[in-house]
N, C-alpha and C positions, 0 to 999 in steps of 0.2 A: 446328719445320719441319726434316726433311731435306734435307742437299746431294742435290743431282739428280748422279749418277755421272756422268763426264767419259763421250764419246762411246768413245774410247779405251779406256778401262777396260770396256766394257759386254762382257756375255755374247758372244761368237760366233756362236750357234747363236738366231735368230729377230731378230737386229740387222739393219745394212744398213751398206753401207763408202762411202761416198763418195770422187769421184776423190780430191779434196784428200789424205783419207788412206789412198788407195794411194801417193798419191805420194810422202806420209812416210812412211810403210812401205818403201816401196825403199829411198827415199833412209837410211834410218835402219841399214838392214842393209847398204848397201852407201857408207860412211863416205867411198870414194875419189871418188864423183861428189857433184858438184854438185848443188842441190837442181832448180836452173833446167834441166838437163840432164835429168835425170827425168824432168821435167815435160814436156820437150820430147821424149821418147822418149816415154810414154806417151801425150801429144797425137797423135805422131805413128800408134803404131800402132792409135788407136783411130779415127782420119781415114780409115787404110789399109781397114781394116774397111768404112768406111761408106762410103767409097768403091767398092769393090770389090761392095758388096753392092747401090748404086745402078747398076752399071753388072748386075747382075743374076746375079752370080758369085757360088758357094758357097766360103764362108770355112772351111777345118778348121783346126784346133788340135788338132793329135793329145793323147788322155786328156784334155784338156778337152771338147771336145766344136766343133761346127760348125753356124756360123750360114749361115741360106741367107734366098730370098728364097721366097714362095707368092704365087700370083694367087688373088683370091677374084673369083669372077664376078660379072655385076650380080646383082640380084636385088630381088625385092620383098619388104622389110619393111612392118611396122605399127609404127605410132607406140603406143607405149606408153598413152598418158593417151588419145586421144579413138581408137584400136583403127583410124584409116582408116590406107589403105594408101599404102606412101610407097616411089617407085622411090629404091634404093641401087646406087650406078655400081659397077663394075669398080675394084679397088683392088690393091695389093700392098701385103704386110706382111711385114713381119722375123718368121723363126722360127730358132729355136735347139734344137738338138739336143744333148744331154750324151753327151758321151764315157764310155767303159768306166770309165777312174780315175777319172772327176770321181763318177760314178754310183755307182760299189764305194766309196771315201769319206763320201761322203754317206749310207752306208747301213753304216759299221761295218765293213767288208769289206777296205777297204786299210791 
């Protein structure tokens, strides 16, 4: 049986990073702060976010890109399995938008 590769070690490109290890990521390259400090800076700026975006304000991040909010109107769906028709309400959803750098990276380009 092979070891299962540490999450850490795993390819970049089709993985997924969870907060945990962004936080030792920072924490790791930046030796002068505290781990609980990180944690509480990235807590914080990702609250900031979601906050911002409940109160219905578009978030930029310049070259990374800008989260906003979209209203999707009511509308009438079908239920999948028995095809009858089923009223869906008025909603808002998070959308995100990629910046220039994040987009030219992503594609080989920066």
């Amino acid at each position: 049986m092979t070891p299962t590769p540490n999450r850490l070690d795993a390819a970049p490109m089709g993985d997924r990073m969870i907060r945990s290890e962004l936080i030792q990521k920072i924490a790791d390259e930046n030796p002068h702060l505290f781990r609980r400090d990180v944690e509480r800076i990235v807590n914080t700026v990702f609250e900031e976010i979601i906050d911002a975006m409940a109160r219905g304000n578009r978030v930029e991040l310049r070259g990374f890109g800008a989260f906003s909010v979209k209203k999707r109107d009511s509308r009438t769906g079908r239920n999948p399995r028995t095809g009858e028709a089923v009223d869906v309400d008025e909603k808002h959803v998070p959308f995100f938008k990629t910046g220039k750098l994040l987009r030219d990276r992503l594609n080989g380009e920066a």
